[in-house]
C-alpha positions as CSV (number, residue, x, y, z in Angstrom):
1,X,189.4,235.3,159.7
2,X,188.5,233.3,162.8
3,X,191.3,231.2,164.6
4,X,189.5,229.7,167.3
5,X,192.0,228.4,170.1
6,X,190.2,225.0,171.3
7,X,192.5,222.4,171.6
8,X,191.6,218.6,171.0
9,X,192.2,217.9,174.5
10,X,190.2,220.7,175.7
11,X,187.1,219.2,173.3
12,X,187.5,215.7,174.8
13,X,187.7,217.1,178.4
14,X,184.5,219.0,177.5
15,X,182.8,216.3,176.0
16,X,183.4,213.6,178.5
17,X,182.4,215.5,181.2
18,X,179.0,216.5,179.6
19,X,179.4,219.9,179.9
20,X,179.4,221.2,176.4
21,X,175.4,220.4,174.8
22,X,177.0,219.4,171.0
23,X,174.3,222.0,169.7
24,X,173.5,225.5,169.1
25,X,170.6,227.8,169.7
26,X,169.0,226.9,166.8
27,X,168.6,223.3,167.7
28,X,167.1,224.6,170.9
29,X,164.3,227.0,169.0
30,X,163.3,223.9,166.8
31,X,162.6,222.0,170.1
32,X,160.2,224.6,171.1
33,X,158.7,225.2,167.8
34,X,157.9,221.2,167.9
35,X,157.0,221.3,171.7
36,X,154.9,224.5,172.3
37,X,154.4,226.0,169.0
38,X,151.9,228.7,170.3
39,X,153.6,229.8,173.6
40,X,154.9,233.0,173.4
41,X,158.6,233.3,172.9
42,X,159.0,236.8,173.2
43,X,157.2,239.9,174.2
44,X,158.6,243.8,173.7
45,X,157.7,247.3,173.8
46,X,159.6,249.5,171.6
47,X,159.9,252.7,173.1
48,X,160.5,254.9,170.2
49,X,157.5,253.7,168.4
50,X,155.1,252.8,171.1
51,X,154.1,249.6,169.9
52,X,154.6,246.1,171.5
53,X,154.6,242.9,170.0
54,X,154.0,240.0,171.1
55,X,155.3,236.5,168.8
56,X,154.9,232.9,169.8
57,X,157.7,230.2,168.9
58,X,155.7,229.3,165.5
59,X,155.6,233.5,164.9
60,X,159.4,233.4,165.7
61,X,160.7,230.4,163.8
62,X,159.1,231.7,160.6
63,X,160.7,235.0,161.0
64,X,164.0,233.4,161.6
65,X,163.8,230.9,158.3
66,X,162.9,234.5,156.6
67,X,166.1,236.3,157.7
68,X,168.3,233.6,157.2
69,X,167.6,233.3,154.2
70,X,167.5,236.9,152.8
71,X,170.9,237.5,154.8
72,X,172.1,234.3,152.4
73,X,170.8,236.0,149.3
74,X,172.7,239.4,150.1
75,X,175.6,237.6,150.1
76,X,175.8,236.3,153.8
77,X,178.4,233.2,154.2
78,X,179.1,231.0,156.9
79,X,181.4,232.4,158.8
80,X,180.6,236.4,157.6
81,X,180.3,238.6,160.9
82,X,176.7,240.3,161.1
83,X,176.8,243.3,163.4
84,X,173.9,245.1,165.1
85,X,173.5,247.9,166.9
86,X,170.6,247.3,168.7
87,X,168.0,248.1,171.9
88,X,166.6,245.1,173.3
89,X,163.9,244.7,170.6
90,X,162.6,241.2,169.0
91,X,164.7,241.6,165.8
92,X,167.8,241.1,168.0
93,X,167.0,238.0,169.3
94,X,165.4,236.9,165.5
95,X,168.5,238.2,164.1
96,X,170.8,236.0,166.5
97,X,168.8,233.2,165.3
98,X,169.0,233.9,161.9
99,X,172.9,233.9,161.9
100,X,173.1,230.5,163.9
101,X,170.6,228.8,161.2
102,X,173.3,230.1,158.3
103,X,176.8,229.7,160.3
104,X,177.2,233.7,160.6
105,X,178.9,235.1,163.3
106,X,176.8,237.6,165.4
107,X,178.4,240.6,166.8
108,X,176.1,242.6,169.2
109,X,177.4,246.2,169.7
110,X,176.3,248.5,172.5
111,X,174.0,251.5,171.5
112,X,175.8,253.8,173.3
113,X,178.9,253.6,171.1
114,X,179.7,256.3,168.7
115,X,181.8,256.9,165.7
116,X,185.3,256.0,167.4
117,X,184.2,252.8,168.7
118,X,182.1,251.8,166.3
119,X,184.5,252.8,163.3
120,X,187.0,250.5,164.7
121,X,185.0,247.1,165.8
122,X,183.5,247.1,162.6
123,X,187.0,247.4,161.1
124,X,188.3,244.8,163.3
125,X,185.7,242.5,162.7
126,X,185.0,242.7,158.8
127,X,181.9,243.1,159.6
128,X,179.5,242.2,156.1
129,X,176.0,243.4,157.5
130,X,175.0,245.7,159.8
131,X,172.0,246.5,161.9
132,X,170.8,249.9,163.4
133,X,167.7,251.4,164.5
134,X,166.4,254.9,162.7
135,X,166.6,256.2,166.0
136,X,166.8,255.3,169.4
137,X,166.6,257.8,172.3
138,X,166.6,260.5,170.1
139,X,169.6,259.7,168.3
140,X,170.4,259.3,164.5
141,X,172.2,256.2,164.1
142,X,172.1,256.4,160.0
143,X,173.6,259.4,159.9
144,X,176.5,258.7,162.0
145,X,177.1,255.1,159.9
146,X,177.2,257.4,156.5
147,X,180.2,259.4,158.8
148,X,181.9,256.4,158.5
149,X,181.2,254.1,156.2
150,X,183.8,255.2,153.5
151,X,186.4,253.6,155.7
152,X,184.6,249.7,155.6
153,X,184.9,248.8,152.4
154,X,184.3,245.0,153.9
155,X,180.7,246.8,154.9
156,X,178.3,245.9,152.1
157,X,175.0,246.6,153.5
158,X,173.5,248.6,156.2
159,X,170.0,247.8,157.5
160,X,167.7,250.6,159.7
161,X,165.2,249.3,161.6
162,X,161.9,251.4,160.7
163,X,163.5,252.8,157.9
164,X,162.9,253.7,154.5
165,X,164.1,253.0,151.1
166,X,165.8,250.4,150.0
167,X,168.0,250.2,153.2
168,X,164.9,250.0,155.4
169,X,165.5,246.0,157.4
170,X,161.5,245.7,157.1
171,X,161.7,245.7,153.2
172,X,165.2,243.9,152.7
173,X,164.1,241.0,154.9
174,X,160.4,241.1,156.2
175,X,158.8,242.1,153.3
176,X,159.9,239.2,150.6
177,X,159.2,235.9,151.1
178,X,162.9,234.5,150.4
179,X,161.9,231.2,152.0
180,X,159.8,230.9,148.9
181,X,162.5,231.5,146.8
182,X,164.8,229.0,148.2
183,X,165.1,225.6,149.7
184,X,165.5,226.7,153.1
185,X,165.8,222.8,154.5
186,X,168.9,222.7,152.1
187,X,170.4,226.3,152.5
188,X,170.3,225.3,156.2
189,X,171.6,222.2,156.3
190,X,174.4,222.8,154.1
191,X,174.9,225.9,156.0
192,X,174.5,224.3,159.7
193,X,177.6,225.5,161.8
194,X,179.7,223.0,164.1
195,X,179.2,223.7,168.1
196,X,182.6,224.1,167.8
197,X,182.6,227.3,165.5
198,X,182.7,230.7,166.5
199,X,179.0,232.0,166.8
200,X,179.5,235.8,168.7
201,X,181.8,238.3,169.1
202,X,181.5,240.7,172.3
203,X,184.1,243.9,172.7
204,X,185.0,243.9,176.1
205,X,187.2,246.9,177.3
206,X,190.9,245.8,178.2
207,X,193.9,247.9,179.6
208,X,195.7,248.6,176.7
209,X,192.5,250.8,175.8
210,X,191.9,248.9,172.6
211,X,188.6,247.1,172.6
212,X,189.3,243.2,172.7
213,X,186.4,241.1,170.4
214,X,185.6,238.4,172.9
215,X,185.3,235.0,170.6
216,X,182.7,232.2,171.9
217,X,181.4,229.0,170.5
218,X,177.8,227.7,170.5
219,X,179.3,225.0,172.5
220,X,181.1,228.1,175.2
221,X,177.8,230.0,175.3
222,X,175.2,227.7,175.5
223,X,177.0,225.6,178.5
224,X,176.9,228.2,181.0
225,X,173.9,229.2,179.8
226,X,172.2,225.3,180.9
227,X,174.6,225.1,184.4
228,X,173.0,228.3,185.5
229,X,169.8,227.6,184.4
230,X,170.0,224.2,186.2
231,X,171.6,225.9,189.5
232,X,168.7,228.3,189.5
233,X,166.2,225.8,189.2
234,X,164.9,227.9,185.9
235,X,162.9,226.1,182.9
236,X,159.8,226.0,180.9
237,X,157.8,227.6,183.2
238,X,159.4,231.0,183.8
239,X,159.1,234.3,182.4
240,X,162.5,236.2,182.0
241,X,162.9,239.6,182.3
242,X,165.8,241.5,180.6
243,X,166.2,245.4,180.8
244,X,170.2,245.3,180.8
245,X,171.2,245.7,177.1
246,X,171.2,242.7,174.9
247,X,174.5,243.9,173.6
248,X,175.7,243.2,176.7
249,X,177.0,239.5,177.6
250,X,174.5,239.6,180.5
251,X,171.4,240.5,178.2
252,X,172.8,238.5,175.7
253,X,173.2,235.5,177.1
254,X,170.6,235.2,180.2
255,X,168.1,237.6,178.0
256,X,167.9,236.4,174.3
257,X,169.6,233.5,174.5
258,X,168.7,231.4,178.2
259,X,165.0,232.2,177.1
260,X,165.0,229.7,174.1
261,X,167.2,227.1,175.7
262,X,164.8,227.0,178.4
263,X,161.6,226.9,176.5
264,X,160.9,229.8,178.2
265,X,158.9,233.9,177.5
266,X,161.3,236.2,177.8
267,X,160.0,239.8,177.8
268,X,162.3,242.7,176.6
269,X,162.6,246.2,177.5
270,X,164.7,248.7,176.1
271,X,165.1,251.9,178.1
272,X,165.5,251.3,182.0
273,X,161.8,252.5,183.2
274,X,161.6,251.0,186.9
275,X,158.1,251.8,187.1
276,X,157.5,250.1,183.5
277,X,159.4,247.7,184.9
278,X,157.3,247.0,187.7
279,X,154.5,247.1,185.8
280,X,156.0,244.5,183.7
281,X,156.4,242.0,186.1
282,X,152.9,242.2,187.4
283,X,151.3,242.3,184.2
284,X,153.3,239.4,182.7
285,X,153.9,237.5,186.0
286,X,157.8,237.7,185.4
287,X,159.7,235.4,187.6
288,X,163.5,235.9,187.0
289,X,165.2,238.4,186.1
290,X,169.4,239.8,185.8
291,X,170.8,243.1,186.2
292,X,173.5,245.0,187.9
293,X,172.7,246.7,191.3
294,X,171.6,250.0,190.0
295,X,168.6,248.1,188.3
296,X,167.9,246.3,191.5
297,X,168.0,249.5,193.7
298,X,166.0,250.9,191.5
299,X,163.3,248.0,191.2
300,X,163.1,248.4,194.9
301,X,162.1,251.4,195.9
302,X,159.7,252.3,192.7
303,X,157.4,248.6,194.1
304,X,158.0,250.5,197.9
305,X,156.6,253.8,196.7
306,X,154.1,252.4,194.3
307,X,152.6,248.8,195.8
308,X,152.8,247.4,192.2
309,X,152.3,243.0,192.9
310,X,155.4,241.7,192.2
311,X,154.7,237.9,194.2
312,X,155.7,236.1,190.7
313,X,159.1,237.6,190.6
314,X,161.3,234.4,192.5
315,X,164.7,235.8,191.8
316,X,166.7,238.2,191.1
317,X,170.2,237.9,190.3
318,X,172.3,240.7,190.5
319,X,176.1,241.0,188.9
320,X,178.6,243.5,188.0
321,X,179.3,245.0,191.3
322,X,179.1,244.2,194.7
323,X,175.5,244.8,196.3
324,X,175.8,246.5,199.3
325,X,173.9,244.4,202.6
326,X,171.3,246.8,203.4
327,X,170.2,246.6,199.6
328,X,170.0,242.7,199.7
329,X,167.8,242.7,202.8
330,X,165.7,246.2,201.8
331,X,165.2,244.0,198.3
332,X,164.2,241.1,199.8
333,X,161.5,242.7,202.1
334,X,160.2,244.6,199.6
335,X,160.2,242.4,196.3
336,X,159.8,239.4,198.3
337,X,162.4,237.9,195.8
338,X,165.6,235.6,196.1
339,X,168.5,237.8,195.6
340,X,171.3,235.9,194.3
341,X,175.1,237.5,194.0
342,X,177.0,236.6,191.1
343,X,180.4,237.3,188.9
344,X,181.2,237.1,185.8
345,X,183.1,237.9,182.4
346,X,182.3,238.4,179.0
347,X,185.1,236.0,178.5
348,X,183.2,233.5,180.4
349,X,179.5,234.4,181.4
350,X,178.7,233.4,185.1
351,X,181.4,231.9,186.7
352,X,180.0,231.8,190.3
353,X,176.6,232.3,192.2
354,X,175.4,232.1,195.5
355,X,172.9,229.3,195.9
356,X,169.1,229.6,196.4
357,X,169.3,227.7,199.8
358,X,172.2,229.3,200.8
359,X,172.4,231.1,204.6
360,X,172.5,235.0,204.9
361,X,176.3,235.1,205.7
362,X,176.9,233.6,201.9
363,X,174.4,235.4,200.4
364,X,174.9,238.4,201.5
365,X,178.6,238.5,201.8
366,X,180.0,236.6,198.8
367,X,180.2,236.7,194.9
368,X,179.2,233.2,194.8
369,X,180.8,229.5,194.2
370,X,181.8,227.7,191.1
371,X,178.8,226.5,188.8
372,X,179.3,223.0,187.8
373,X,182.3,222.6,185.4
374,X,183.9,226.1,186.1
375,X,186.9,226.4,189.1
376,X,188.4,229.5,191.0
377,X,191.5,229.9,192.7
378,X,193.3,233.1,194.0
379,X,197.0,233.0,194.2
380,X,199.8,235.0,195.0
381,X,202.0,236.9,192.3
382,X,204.2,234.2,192.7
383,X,201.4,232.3,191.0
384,X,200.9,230.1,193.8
385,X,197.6,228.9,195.4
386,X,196.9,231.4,198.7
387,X,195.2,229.8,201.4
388,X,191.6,230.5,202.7
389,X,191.0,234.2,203.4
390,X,194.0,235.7,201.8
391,X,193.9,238.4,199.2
392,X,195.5,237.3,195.8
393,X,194.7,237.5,192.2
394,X,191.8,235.6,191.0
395,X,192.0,233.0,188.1
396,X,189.5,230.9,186.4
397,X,188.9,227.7,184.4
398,X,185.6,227.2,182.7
399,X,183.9,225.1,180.8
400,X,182.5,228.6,179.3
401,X,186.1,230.2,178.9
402,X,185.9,231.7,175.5
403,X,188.6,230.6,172.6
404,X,190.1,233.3,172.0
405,X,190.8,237.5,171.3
406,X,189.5,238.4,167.5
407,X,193.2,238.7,166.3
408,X,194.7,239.2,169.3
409,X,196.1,235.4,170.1
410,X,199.2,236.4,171.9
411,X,196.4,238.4,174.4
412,X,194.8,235.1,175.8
413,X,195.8,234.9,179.0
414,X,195.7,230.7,180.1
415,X,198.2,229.5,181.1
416,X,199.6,225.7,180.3
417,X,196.6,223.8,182.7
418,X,193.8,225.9,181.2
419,X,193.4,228.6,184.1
420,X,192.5,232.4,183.0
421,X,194.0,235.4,184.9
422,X,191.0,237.6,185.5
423,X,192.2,240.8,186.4
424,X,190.4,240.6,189.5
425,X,191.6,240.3,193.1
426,X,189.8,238.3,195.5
427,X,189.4,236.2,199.2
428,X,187.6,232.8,198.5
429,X,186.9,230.7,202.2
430,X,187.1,227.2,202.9
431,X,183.8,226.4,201.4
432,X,185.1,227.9,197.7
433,X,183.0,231.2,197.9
434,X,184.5,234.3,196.4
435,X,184.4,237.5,197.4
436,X,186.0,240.2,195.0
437,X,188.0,243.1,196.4
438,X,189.2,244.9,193.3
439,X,191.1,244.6,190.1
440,X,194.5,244.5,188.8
441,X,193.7,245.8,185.5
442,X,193.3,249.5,185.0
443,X,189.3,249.8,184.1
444,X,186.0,251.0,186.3
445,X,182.9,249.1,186.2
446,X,180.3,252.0,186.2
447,X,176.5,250.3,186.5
448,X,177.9,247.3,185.2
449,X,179.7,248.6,182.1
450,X,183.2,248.4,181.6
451,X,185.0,252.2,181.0
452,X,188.5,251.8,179.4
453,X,190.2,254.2,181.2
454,X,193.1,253.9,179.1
455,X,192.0,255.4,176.2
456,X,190.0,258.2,177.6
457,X,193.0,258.7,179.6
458,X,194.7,258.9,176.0
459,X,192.3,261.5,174.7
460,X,192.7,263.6,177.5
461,X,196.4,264.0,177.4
462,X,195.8,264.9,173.6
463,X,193.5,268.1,175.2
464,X,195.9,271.5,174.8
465,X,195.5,272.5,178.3
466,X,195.8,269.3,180.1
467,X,199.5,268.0,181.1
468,X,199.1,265.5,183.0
469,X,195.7,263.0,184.0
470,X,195.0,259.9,185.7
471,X,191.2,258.6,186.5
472,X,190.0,256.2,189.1
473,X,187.0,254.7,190.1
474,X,184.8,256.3,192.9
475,X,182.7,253.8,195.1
476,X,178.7,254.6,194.3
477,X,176.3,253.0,196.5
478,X,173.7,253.1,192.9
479,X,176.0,252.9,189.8
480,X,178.9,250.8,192.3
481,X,182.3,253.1,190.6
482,X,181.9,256.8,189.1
483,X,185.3,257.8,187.4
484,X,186.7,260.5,188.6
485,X,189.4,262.2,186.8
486,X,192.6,263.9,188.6
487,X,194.3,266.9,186.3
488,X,197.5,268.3,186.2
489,X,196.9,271.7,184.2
490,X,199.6,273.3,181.9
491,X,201.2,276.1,183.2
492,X,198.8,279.0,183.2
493,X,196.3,277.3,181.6
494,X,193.0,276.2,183.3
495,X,190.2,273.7,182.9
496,X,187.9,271.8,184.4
497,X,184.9,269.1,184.3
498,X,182.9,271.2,181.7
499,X,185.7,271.4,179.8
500,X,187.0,267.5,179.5
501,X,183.7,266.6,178.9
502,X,183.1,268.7,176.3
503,X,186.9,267.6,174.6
504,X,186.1,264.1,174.9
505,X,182.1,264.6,173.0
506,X,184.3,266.2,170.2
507,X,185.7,263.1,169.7
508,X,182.4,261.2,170.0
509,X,183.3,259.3,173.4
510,X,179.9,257.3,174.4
511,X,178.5,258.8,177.1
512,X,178.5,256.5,179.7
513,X,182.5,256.7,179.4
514,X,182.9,260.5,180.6
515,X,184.1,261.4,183.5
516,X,181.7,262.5,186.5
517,X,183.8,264.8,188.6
518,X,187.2,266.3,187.7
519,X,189.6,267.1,190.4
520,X,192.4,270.2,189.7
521,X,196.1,269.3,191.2
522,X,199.9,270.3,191.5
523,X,200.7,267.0,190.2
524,X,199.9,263.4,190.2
525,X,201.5,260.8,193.0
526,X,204.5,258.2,191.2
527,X,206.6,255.3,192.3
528,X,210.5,256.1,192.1
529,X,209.9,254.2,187.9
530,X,207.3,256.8,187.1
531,X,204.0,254.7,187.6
532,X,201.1,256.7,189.1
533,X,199.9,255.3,192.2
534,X,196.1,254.9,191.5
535,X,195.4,253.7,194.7
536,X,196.6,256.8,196.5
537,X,194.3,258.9,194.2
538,X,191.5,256.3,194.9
539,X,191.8,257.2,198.7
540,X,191.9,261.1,197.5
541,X,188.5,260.4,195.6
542,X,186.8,258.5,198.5
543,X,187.6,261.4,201.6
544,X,186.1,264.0,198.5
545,X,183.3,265.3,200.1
546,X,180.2,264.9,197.6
């Protein structure tokens, strides 16, 4: 099923340079279990049942060896895709490592998705296994599956997290000893993947409003992961923090994964708490951590209000939006904290951060330069390089660029000397710092998740009263865009924010993808071919008085 594209001179590129590690996560866990077998590897608090737990590398690697093995014996090959639908709890991370010691592919999936988007990843990606909690903020995750699962017939087992019965992931996995059962040494050896083979696949919302499944490599991943880490001066010593979602590139890859590579504790939460937050990183003397700006506004002004000793914490790196100045230097004052500006993709983690030594105008006023083995370059629609300052479209080649769109190939956009069209438009100065401006493509990035305004767009034009409708992104100082929907009504029919929201529920849109404020008009402005001008609506949205 997977056809990665990774050419040979791509590989040899890689490899000469000494960018890509030639190993995968696993490798990386068996280093710490040899090196620091009774440090803790990861520490959580599930929220639903109020317990925490707390496992070292030894407590971790034996769990690992027991799900890998018991995914094997339900009929797991290399290659299979294992989905899960999980909060940032320690079986997401053990699972990960589980599918990396067998060859499976893991595909994270965000809570928030309901039966539309979850009906049709799972499709797409064949998925064997998949893993859910019984409930997570008050919602019943089995249930919806059983709404669905008649149409995956490639879906052979469902696992619920604190369940019961004979789907319950405690007694499939936990319970049995399978490593008893079986030669582990041999299962894994026979089933050790190649850096080179796929290991995730992360949905990312596209314009065409079909969810594209992101394909990476150990050898993708795991080299971003290390360039940042070394940038950042992070290692052994830290503790990492991760409240954005793990099924999220971001909390995937600097939460679950950057933890292990680094030897490092990461500690997990799973429902955005600032004050359990802050509580966090005083208790457990966190000293990095990654979010998007809401979680660092946030941060801010709970530690301002409530005192809580955050001295540990050395940085915080913010991506996802642009973080407005007086936030950086509020942040600063009051977490005492290196706030660092990055971008990124799912397509290709980090791409650029500002430096740690860097002066106030780049740190403040820019998205960042290339880490080590990634390049940018804005050019014109002409596809030629613009010069320092000017506004073009932003492109990038990585050492990190994924290999390709789950059965999409004809959507990977590189062209002929490796560089990616990003969507993005951008200014980058004379010392290569980037500053983005806003995107070509047709999505709003609301608190760091991608809305695909296409499809709800689609749904919408499907409502009985609604003749016309275009959305656009709102600037929000917390969540950086709100959508904002603009509605041309049928004649004599009315409708309005209630309504839309209440269509779009009906046809189980996640949440975070509804529209925050719906504005009734005459009709919608076009070019002479028909295309609605978006950005004439986005000035529309912005003079809206709130």
């Amino acid at each position: 099923m997977f056809d990665p594209i990774l050419t040979r001179k791509r590989v040899e590129a890689m490899n000469a340079g000494g960018f890509w590690p030639g190993k995968t996560a696993a490798d990386y866990l068996d280093g710490c279990i040899a090196k620091m077998p009774d440090k803790t590897a990861v520490v959580d608090f599930n929220s639903m049942t109020n317990k925490a737990t707390r496992l070292s590398y030894r407590d971790l690697g034996k769990i690992v060896e027991r799900i890998a093995v018991g995914l094997a014996e339900l009929g797991v090959e290399k290659g299979d895709v294992v989905s899960c639908q999980l909060p940032n709890w320690w079986q997401f991370t053990a699972l990960h490592l589980a599918c990396v010691r067998i060859g499976a592919v893991t595909n994270p999936l965000m809570p928030i998705f309901r039966e539309r988007e979850l009906s049709f990843m799972l499709g797409l990606a064949e998925s064997k296994v998949l893993v859910i909690p019984r409930a997570f903020r008050g919602f019943d995750y089995p249930a919806m599956v059983a709404n669905i699962r008649a149409g995956l017939p490639q879906l052979k087992n469902v696992l619920v997290i604190s369940g019961d019965g004979e789907t319950s992931f405690e007694k499939v996995l936990l319970d049995t000893p399978w490593e008893q059962r079986r030669d582990a040494g041999r299962l894994f050896a026979a089933r050790r993947p190649d850096p080179d083979d796929v290991t995730q696949l992360m949905y990312t919302s596209g314009t065409t409003g079909e969810p594209k499944g992101v394909m990476h490599t150990s050898n993708t991943l795991l080299s971003n992961i290390l360039i940042c880490a070394e940038r950042l001066g992070l290692g052994a010593d830290d503790v990492m923090f991760m409240a954005s979602p793990m099924a999220h590139q971001t909390g995937f890859m600097y939460g679950l994964v950057m933890p292990v590579l680094a030897g490092a504790t990461a500690i997990l939460q799973d429902v955005w708490e600032p004050k359990r937050a802050s509580a966090s990183i005083s208790r457990e003397g966190i000293t990095f951590t990654m979010a998007s700006t809401p979680f660092l506004s946030d941060l801010t002004e709970t530690v301002a209000a409530d005192g809580s000793d955050v001295s540990r914490l050395r940085i915080f790196l913010v991506a996802g939006a642009p973080i407005p100045r007086a936030l950086v230097e509020r942040a600063r004052q009051i977490l005492g904290a290196n706030i660092v500006s990055a971008w990124g993709m799912t397509e290709n983690g980090l791409v650029t951060t500002t430096c740690l030594d860097d002066p106030d105008d780049k740190a403040i006023n820019t998205d960042g330069r290339a880490l080590p083995g990634m390049e940018v370059q804005v050019v014109d629609s002409e596809n030629k390089p613009l010069l320092a300052g000017e506004e073009g479209m932003l492109k990038a080649r990585a050492c990190s660029t994924f290999v390709g769109y789950l059965k999409r190939p004809d959507w990977y956009n590189h062209d002929a000397e490796g560089w990616f069209g990003t969507g993005d438009l951008a200014r980058i100065d004379g010392q290569g710092y980037i500053r983005l401006t806003g995107r070509s493509k047709d999505i709003i990035i609301r608190g760091g998740e991608n809305i695909p305004v296409v499809e709800i767009e689609g749904l919408l034009f499907r409502h009985p009263d609604i003749q016309d409708v275009a959305i656009v992104g709102v600037p929000d100082e917390r969540l950086g865009e709100r959508a904002c929907a603009f509605i041309v009504p049928k004649p004599g029919r009315e409708v309005g924010l209630r309504e839309v929201v209440a269509f779009l529920e009906e046809h189980r849109v996640a949440r975070q993808y509804l529209p925050e404020r719906a504005e009734i008009v005459g009709e919608l402005p076009r070019t002479p071919s028909g295309k609605v001008q978006k950005f004439k609506l986005r000035e529309i949205a912005v003079a809206l008085p709130t």
